[in-house]
C-alpha positions as CSV (number, residue, x, y, z in Angstrom):
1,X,52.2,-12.0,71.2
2,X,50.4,-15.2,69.3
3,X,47.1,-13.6,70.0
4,X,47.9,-9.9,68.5
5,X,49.4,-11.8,65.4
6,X,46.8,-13.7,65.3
7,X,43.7,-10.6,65.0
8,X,46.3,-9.2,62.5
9,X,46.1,-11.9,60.1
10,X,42.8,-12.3,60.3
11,X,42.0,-8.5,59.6
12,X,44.4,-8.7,56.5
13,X,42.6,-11.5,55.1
14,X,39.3,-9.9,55.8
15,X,40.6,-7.3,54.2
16,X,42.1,-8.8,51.1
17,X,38.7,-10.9,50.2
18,X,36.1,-8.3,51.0
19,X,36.4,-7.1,47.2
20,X,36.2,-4.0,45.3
21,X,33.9,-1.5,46.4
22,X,30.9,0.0,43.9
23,X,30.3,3.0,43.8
24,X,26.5,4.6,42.9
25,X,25.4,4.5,39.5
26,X,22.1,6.1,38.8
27,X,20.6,8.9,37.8
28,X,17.4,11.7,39.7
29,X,14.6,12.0,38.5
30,X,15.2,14.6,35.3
31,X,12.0,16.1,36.3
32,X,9.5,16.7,39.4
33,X,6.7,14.8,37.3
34,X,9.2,11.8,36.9
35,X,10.0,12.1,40.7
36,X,6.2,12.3,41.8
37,X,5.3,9.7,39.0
38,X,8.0,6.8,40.3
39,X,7.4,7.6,44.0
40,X,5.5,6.3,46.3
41,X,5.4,9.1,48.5
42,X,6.7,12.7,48.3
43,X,6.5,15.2,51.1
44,X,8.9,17.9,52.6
45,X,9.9,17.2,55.9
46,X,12.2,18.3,58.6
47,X,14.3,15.1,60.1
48,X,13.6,14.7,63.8
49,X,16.3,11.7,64.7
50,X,18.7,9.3,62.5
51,X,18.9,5.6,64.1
52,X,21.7,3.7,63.3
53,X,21.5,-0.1,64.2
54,X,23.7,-0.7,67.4
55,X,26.4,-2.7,66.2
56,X,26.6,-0.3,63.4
57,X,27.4,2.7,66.0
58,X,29.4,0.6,67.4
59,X,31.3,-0.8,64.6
60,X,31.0,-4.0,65.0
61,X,28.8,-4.3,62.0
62,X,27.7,-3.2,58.5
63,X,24.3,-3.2,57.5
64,X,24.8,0.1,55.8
65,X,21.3,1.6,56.5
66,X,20.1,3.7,58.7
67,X,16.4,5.0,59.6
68,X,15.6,8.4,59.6
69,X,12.5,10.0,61.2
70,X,10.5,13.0,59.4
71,X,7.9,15.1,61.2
72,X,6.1,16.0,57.8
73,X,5.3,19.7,56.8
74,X,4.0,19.2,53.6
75,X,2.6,16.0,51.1
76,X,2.0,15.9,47.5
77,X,1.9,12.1,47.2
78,X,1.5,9.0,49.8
79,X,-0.5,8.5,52.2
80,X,-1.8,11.3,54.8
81,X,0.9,11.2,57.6
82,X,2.3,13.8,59.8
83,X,5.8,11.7,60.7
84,X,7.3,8.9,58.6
85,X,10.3,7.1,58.9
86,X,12.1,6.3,55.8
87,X,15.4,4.0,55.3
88,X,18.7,5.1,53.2
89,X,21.6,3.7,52.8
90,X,24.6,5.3,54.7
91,X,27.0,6.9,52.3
92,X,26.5,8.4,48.8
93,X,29.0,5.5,47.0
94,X,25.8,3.8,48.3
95,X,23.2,5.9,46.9
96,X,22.2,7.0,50.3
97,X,21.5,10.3,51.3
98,X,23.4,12.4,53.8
99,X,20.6,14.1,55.8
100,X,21.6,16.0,59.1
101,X,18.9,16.2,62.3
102,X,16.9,19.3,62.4
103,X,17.3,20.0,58.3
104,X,14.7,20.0,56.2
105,X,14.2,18.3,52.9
106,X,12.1,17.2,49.6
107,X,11.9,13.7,49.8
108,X,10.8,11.3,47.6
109,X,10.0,7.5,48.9
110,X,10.5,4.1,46.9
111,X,9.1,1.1,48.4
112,X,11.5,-1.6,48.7
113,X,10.0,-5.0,49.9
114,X,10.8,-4.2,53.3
115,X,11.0,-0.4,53.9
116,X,10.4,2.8,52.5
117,X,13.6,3.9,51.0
118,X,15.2,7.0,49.4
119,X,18.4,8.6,49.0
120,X,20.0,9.8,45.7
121,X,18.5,8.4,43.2
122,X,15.3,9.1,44.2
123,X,15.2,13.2,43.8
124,X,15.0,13.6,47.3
125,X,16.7,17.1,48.2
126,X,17.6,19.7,50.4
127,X,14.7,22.4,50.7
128,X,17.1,25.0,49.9
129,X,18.0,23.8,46.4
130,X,14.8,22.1,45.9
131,X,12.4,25.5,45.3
132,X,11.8,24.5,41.2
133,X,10.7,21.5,41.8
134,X,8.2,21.8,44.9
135,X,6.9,24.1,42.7
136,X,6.4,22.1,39.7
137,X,4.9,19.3,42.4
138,X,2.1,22.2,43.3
139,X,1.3,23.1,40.3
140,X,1.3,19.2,38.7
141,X,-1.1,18.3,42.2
142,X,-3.3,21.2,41.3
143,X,-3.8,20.3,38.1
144,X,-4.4,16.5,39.4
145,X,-7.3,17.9,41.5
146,X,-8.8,20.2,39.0
């Protein structure tokens, strides 16, 4: 009986000092050639596996990333690859990004000191709602390469 009091109090005062919780504040890119210009690496991709640290699955942690693994269809800035593996926070109070296995997307990379990183704030999209602006990205390459 000591011992279940016991993980109670100690859960309601981890509870009462972990502090409010921020939510995002930023804003996308307002334009493909802000998105391209700020990134360093844009590419449409289809996500090929999400890793979430152990402890994190398991709940006995927070580090409120995960890594998510792109076999790459399609590059308009970065370095040639044909897979990368980029890091995003895990909710969208975050600014992560909620990408689902075997979906593809428009993503646009940040380089944080130590990952790759995107999620909202980025312009990273789904393909389906990101037509407009991989085709502002060809045409702004194309007349890069002219």
């Amino acid at each position: 009986m000591r011992l279940g009091t016991f993980i109670f109090n100690c859960l309601t005062v981890a509870v009462l000092i972990a502090g409010p919780v921020m939510a995002c504040t930023c804003a996308a890119p307002a334009t493909a050639a802000a998105g391209l210009q700020r990134s360093v690496a844009v590419f449409r991709g289809k996500v090929t596996a999400i890793h979430r640290p152990f402890w994190d699955w398991r709940g006995l942690s927070t580090s409120g990333s995960q890594r998510v693994s792109f076999e790459v269809s399609k590059q308009w800035k970065g370095p040639p690859a044909t897979n990368v593996d980029v890091t995003t926070r895990l909710s969208g109070e975050a600014c992560g990004f909620p990408f689902a296995k075997n979906h593809e997307y428009l993503v646009c990379v940040v380089s944080e000191p130590k990952d790759l990183q995107t999620g909202i704030c980025t312009g990273t999209k789904n393909v389906n709602e990101a037509g407009q602006e991989m085709r502002q990205l060809d045409e702004l390459v194309a007349g890069v390469n002219r």
